[in-house]
C-alpha positions as CSV (number, residue, x, y, z in Angstrom):
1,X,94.9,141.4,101.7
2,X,92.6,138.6,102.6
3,X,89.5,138.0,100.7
4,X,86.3,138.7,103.1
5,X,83.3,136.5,101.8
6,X,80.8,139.3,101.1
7,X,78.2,137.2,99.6
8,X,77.0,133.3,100.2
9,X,78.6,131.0,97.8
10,X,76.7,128.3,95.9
11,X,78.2,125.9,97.8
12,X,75.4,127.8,100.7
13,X,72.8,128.4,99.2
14,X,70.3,125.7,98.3
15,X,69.2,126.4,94.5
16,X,66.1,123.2,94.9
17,X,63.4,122.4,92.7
18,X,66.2,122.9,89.4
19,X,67.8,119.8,87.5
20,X,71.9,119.7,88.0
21,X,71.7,121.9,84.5
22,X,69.1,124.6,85.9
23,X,71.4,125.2,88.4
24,X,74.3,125.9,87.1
25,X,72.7,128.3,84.5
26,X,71.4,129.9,87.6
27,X,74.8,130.1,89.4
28,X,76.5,131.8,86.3
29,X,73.6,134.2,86.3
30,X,74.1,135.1,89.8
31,X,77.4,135.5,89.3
32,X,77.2,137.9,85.9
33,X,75.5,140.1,88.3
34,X,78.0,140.3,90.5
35,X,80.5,140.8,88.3
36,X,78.7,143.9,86.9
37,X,77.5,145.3,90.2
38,X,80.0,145.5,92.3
39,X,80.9,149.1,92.4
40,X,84.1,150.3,91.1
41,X,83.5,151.0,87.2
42,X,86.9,149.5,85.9
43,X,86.2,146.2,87.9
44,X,82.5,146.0,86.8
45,X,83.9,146.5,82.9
46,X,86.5,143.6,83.5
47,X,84.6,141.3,84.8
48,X,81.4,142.0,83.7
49,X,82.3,141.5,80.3
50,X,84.9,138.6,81.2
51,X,81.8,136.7,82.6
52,X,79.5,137.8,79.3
53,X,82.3,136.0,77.2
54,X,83.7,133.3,79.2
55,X,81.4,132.0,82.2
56,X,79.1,129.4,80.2
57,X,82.8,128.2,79.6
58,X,84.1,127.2,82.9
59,X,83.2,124.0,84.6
60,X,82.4,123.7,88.6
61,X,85.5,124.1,89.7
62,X,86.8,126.9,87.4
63,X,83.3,128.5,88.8
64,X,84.4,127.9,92.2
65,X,87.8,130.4,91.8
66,X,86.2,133.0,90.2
67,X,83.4,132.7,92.8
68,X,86.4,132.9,95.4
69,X,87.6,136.2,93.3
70,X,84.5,137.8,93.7
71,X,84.7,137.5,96.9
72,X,88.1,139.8,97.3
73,X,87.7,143.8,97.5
74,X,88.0,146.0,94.1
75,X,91.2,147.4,95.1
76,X,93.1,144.0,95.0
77,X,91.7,142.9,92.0
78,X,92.3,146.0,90.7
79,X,95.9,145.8,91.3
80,X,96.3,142.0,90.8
81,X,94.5,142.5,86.9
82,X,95.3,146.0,85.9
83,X,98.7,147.0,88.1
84,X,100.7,143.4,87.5
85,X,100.7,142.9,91.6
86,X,101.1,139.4,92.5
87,X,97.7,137.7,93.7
88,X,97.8,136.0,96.9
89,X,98.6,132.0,96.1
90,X,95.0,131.0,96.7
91,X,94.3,133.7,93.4
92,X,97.2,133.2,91.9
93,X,95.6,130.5,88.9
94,X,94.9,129.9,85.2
95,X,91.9,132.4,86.0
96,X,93.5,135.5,87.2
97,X,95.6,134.7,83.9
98,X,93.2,134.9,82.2
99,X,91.6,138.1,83.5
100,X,94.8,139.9,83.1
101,X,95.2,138.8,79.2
102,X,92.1,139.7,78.7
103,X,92.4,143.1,80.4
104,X,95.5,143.2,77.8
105,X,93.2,142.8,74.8
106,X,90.4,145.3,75.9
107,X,93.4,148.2,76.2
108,X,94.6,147.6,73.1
């Protein structure tokens, strides 16, 4: 399934008045809340706590992928991270690798 963009991207939306640092502690606030309010329970536990141990780890462009899964409906990423489906190319990265190990670890 293709990835619908539900939600403006940073890219979009003008964060002014904040030094290059301010605004990227901003961006990985916005996007801890999306990953916990998204709507599906399993999802929001995945990625909320994901994003609680690893987003003031990734850079701009690491940022910019998960921002682009965030974007893709519950079921897919509940089948690309919990099932073992194959992500679309564009989602198939070092990322969703991640989110699956770590979905590994939590279960166990």
């Amino acid at each position: 399934m293709v990835c619908s963009q539900t939600w403006l991207s940073m890219r979009e939306m003008e964060i002014t008045g904040h030094s290059p640092r301010e605004q990227l502690d901003i961006r990985r606030r916005r996007l801890q809340f999306r990953c916990w309010h998204r709507g599906t329970q399993e999802i929001d536990l995945v990625l909320g706590s994901f994003a609680e141990k690893f987003l003031e780890r990734l850079d701009s462009a690491e940022l910019e992928r998960f921002e682009a899964l965030l974007d893709c409906p519950d079921v897919d990423l509940f089948d690309w991270i919990f099932v073992g489906i194959a992500p679309p190319p564009q989602h198939d990265h070092d990322l969703m690798r991640r989110l699956r190990g770590f979905s590994v670890e939590r279960r166990h």
